[in-house]
BABA-668492 format. One record per residue (C-alpha): x, y, z. Coordinates in steps of 0.001 Angstrom, whole numbers, plus 500000, padded with zeros to 6 digits. Layout:
# BABA-668492
XYZ;...
# end
This chain:
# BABA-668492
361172735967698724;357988736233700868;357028738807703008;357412737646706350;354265738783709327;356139739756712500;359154741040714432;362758739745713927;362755738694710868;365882736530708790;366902737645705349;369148735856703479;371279738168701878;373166736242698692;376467738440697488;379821737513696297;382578735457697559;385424733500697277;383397729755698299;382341727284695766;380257729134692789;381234732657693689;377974732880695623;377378732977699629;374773734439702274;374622736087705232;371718735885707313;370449739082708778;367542739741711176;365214742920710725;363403744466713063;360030744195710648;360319742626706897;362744744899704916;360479744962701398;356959745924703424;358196749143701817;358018752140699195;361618752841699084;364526753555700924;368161754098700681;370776752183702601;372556748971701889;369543746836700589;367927748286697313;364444746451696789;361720749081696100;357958748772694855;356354751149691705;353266751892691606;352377752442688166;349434754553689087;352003756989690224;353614757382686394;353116760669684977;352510759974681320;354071762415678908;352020763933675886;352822766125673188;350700767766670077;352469764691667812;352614760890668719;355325760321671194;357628757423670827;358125754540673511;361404756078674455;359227758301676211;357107756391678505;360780754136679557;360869754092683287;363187751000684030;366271750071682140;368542747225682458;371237745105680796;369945744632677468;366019745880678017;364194748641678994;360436748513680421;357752751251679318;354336751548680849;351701753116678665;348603754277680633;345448756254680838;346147759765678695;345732762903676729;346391762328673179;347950763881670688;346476767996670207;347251768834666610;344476768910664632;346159766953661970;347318764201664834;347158760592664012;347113759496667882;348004755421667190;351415754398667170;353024754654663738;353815751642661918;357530750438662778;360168747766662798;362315747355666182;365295746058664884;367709745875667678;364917744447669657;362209742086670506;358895743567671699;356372741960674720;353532743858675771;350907742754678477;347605744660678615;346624745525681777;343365747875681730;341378749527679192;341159749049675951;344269749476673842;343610751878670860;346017750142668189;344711746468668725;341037746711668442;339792743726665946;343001741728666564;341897739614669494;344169741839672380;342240742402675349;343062742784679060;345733740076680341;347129739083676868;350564739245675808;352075739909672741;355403739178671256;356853741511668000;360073739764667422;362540742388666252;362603743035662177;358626742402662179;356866745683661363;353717746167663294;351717749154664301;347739749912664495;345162748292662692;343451750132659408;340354750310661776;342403751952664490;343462754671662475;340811755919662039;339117755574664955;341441757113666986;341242760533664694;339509763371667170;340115761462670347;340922763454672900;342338761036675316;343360756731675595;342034754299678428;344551752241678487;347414750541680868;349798748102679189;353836747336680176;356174746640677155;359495745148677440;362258745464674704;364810742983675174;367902743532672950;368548740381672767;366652737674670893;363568736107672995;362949732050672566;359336731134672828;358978728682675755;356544726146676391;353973728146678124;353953730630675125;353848728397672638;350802726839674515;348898730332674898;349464731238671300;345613732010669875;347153731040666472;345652734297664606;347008737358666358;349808737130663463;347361737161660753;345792740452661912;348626742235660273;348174740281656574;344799741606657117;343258738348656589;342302735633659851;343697732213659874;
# end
């Protein structure tokens, strides 16, 4: 839907009903556009995030993704992670671990910074990647070591987990650089 400029403005308002397809409108008219909005609670539920207002949360050992969830649906959840303090034990590793979703596929796109765990693979801001579930993946060697000391990550991405199986489309398959996957044999294409 657009946002509509003005005074007296229609919405279309799709819910259920008994016509053809279980679908049908009514058309309401707002005073001012009902989404030019941070929130509100009434009979119409579209809100905005800012993700510059997520509190990250930190802890003296690597938190997991669970952690930085903020939006969860039928069969995914949505985590932002952004601009932190890392990991304060001295013994710390502050990468991601290497892991395995297997009740899920992974997509992350990298907004800002420069994300810690992908340096050397070709990531940089605006790409996308795709972990299909049962495919281990987690920082490169480089990364590891690199990130011992740090006191603190640059970096804004949003990952989805769908628990459900993602199909590559054609615009995917059409971005695909072709090497990302190689970065975890340890070896280019």
């Amino acid at each position: 839907m657009l946002l509509a400029e003005g005074t007296d403005v229609e919405v279309l308002v799709k819910h259920r009903g008994s016509g053809p397809g279980g679908v049908v409108g009514t058309r309401f008219v707002y005073d001012t556009h009902p989404f030019d909005v941070v929130g509100w609670d009434g009979c119409l539920y579209p809100y905005t995030f800012n993700v510059e207002d997520y509190m990250p949360i930190t802890g003296k050992i690597h938190q997991p993704p669970p952690v930085h969830q903020v939006f969860e649906g039928h069969n995914f959840v949505i985590c932002n992670f952004l601009p932190r303090k890392v990991d304060y034990h001295p013994l710390a590793v502050p990468v991601p671990y290497y892991h395995s979703n297997v009740d899920s596929d992974e997509v992350m796109f990298y907004v800002g910074g420069d994300y810690e765990a992908r340096k050397g693979t070709g990531i940089g801001i605006g790409s996308v990647s795709l972990h299909p579930g049962g495919h281990a993946h987690g920082p490169q060697p480089s990364a590891i070591e690199a990130s011992l000391g740090a006191e603190s990550f640059d970096e804004s991405a949003v990952m989805v987990d769908t628990f459900r199986p993602l199909e590559l489309g054609e615009g995917g398959s059409a971005s695909d650089d072709g090497t990302y996957a190689w970065a975890w044999a340890g070896r280019s294409l």
